[in-house]
C-alpha positions in Angstrom: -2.4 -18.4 -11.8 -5.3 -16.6 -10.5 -7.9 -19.1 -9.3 -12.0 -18.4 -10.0 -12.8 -16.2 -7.4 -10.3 -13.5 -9.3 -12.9 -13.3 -11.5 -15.1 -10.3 -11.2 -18.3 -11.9 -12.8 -18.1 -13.9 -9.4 -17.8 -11.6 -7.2 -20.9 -11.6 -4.8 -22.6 -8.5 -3.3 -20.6 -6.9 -0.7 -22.7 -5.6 2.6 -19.9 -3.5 4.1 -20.9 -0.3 6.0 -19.3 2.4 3.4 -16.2 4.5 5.1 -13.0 5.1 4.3 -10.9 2.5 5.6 -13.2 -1.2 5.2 -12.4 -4.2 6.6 -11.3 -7.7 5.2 -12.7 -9.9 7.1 -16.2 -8.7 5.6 -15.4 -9.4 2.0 -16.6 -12.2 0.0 -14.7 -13.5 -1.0 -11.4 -12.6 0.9 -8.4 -11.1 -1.1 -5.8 -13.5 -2.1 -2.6 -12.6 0.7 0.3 -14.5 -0.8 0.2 -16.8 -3.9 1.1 -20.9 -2.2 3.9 -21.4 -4.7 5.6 -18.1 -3.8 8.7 -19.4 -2.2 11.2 -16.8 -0.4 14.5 -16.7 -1.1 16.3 -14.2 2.0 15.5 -11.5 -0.3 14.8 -9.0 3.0 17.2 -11.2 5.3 17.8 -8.9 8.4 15.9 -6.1 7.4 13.6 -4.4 9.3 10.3 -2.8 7.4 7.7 -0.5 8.3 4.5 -0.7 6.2 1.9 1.7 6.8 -1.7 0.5 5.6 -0.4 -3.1 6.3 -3.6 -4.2 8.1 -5.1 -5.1 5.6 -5.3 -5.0 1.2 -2.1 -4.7 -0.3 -0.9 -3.6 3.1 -1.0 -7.2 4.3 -0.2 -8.8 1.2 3.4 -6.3 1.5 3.5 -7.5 5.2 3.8 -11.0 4.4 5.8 -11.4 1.2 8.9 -8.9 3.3 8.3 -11.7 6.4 8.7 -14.6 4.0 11.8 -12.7 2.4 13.5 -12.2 6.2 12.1 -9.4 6.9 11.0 -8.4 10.6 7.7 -5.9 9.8 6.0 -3.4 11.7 2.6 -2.3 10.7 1.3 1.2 10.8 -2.8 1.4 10.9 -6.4 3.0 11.8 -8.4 1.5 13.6 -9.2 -2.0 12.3 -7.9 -3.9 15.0 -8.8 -7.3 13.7 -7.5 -7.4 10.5 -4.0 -6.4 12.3 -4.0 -8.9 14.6 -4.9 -11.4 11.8 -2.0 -9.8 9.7 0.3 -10.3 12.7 -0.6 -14.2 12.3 0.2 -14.4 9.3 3.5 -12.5 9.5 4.7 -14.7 12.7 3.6 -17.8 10.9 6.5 -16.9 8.3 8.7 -17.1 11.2 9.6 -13.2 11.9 8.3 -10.5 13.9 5.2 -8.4 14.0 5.0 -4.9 15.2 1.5 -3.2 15.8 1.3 0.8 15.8 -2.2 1.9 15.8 -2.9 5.7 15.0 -3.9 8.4 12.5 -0.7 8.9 9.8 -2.0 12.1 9.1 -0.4 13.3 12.4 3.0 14.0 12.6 3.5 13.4 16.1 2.1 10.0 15.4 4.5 9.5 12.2 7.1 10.3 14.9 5.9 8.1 17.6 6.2 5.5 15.2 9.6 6.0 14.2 10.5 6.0 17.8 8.7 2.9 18.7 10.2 0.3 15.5 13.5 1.8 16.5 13.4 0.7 20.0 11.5 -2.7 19.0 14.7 -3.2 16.0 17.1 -0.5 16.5 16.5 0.3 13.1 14.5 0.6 9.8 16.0 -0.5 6.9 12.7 -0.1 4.5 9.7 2.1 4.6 6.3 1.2 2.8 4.3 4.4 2.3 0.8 2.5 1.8 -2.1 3.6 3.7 -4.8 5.8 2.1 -8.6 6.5 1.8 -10.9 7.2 -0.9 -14.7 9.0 -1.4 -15.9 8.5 -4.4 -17.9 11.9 -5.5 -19.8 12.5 -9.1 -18.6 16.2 -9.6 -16.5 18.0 -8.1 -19.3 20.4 -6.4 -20.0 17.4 -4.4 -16.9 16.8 -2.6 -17.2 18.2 1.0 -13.2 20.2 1.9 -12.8 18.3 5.0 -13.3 15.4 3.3 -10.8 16.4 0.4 -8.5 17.8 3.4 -8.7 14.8 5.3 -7.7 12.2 2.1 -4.7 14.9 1.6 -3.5 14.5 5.2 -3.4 10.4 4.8 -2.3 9.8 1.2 0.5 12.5 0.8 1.1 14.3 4.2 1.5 11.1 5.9 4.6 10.3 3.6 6.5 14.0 4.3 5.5 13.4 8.1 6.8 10.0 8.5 10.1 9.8 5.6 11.1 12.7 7.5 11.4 10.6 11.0 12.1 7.7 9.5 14.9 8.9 7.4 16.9 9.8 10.8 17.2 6.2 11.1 18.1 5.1 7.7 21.5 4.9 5.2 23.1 3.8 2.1 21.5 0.8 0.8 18.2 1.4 2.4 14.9 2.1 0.3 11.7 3.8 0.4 8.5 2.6 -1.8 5.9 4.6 -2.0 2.0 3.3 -3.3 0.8 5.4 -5.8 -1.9 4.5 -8.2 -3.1 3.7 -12.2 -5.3 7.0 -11.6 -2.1 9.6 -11.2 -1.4 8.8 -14.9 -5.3 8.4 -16.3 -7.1 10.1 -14.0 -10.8 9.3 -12.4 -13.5 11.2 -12.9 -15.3 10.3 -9.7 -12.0 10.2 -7.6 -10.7 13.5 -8.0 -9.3 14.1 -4.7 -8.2 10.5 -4.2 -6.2 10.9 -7.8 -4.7 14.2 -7.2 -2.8 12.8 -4.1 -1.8 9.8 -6.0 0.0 12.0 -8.4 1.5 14.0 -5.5 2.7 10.7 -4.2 4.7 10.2 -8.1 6.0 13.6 -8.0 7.3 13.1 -3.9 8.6 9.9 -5.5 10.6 11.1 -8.2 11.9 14.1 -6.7 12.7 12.3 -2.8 14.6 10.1 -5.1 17.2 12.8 -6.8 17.6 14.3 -3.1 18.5 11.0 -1.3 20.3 9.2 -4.2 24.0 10.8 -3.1 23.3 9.1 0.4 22.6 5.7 -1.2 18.8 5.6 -0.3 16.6 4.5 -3.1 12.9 5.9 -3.7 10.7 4.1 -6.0 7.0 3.5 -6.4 4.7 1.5 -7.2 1.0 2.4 -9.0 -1.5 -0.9 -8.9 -4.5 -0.8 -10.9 -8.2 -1.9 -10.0 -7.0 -4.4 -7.0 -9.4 -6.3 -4.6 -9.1 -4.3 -1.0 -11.5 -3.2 1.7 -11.3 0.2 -0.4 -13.6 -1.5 -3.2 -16.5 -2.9 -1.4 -16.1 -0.1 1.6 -16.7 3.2 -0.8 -18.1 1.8 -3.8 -21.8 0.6 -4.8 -23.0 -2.5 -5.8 -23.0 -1.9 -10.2 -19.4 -0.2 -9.6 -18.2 -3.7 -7.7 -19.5 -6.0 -10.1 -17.7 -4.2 -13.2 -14.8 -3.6 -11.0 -11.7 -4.5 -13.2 -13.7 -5.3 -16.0 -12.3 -2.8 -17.8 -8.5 -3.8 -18.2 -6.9 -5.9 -20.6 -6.6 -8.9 -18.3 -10.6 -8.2 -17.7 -11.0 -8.7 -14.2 -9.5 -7.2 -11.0 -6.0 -8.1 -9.4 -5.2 -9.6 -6.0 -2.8 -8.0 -3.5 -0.7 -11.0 -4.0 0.0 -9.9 -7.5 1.1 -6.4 -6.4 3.2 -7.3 -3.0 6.2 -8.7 -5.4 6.6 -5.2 -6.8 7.1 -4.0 -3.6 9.7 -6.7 -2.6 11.6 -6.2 -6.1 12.1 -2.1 -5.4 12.8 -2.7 -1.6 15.5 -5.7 -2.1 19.5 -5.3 -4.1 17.3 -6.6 -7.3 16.3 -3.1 -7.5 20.0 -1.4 -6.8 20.0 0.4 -9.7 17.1 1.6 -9.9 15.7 4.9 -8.0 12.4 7.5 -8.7 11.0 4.7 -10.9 7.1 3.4 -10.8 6.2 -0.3 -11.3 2.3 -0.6 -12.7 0.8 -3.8 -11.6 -2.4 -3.0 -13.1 -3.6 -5.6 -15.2 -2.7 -4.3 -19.0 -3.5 -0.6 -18.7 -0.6 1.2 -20.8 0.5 4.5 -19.2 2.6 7.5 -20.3 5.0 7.0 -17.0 
């Protein structure tokens, strides 16, 4: 059960420089990674996983829920070198392998590099986390700058065509693909408009990658979270917007990556193997036309 500082009422001023990326080892309090009674059960045994994002957030939380399940784990990311390294930690402190791949997703010849580097690490890639994105919160839509709005495009939903496209090379029958998408593709946000329109992108690429690689066994699926706790909040929102943060849903506060990582472990494992171009919405009550 979620402890008191899941609570958004408690949740102190955050003092992080705004960007697009934020870091976790500024936040007060720190996300929750991976619940203590969440016991692994071989669920990724001998699987190799690359989770882009997975410095940090939901990222991280991914990262070490697939180490605890058997998974060895490469992670894709910026810049934030110090989050990664703790997010190796925690991953080898499961027991399994860390990979670190630090670069800009929004470049195919880094998606490519990637691929090339986890396949000479594992000599293969049996699941591929699409997870990494940014955010700039804008009032109207006068007030969002095009590179900015270009930029967001390039790492939300270019950085999945650029890297599934590698990575599939690599992958066959029985493999999967989960893709982050969010709450906002199927409500919308009126000061995320960019940030949203991606998201819905990212359902769409799910759903349709999903009837193009079903006859070759590969399963696509998704997963939308709601308001979670991640450097994205405290890194591109003000003050007011953090303290209400989650208020809003039925549960009435925000969720932890820890309560969104077992969706991603459910679609990537055989519990999922008969199901393909489906969403899962960890996001704390909201009902959505899916």
């Amino acid at each position: 059960m979620p402890t008191k500082s899941h609570k958004p009422e408690e949740v102190p001023p955050q003092s992080q420089t705004k960007d697009s990326h934020g870091k976790e080892h500024k936040m007060t309090p720190e996300p929750e990674v991976i619940r203590k009674n969440y016991k692994g059960s071989d669920k990724l045994k001998d699987k190799v996983a690359i989770i882009t994002g997975g410095d940090s957030g939901i990222g991280r939380s991914i990262a070490v829920h697939f180490a605890r399940e058997g998974a060895e784990v490469a992670i894709v990311y910026h810049e934030n070198h110090k989050d990664a390294q703790e997010t190796r930690k925690l991953v080898e402190k499961e027991g399994k392998e860390c990979l670190l791949i630090a670069g800009d997703v929004g470049d195919e010849d880094f998606c490519k590099e990637v691929v090339r580097k986890v396949v000479e690490e594992f000599g293969r890639i049996n699941v591929l986390v699409n997870n990494a994105g940014e955010q700039h919160p804008e009032k109207s839509l006068e007030e969002i700058d095009m590179s900015t709005m270009q930029r967001t495009f390039q790492t939300n939903i270019f950085s999945m065509f650029y890297l599934t496209k590698h990575a599939l090379k690599h992958m066959s029958s029985g493999d999967s693909i989960v893709n982050c998408t969010s709450v906002t593709a199927y409500r919308g946000s009126q000061e995320l408009l960019d940030y949203s329109s991606t998201k819905g992108a990212i359902t769409a690429f799910t759903r349709s990658l999903s009837k193009n690689l079903a006859s070759k066994g590969i399963r696509v699926n998704g997963v939308a979270p709601g308001p979670i706790w991640t450097p994205l909040i405290p890194s591109t929102f003000s003050e007011d917007k953090i303290k209400s943060f989650g208020k809003n849903t039925p549960l009435g506060r925000p969720g932890q990556p820890s309560e969104v990582a077992p969706s991603f472990v459910f679609l990537a494992c055989d519990d999922a193997s008969y199901m393909t171009g489906q969403v899962l919405h960890p996001n704390g009550g909201d009902i959505v036309n899916t």
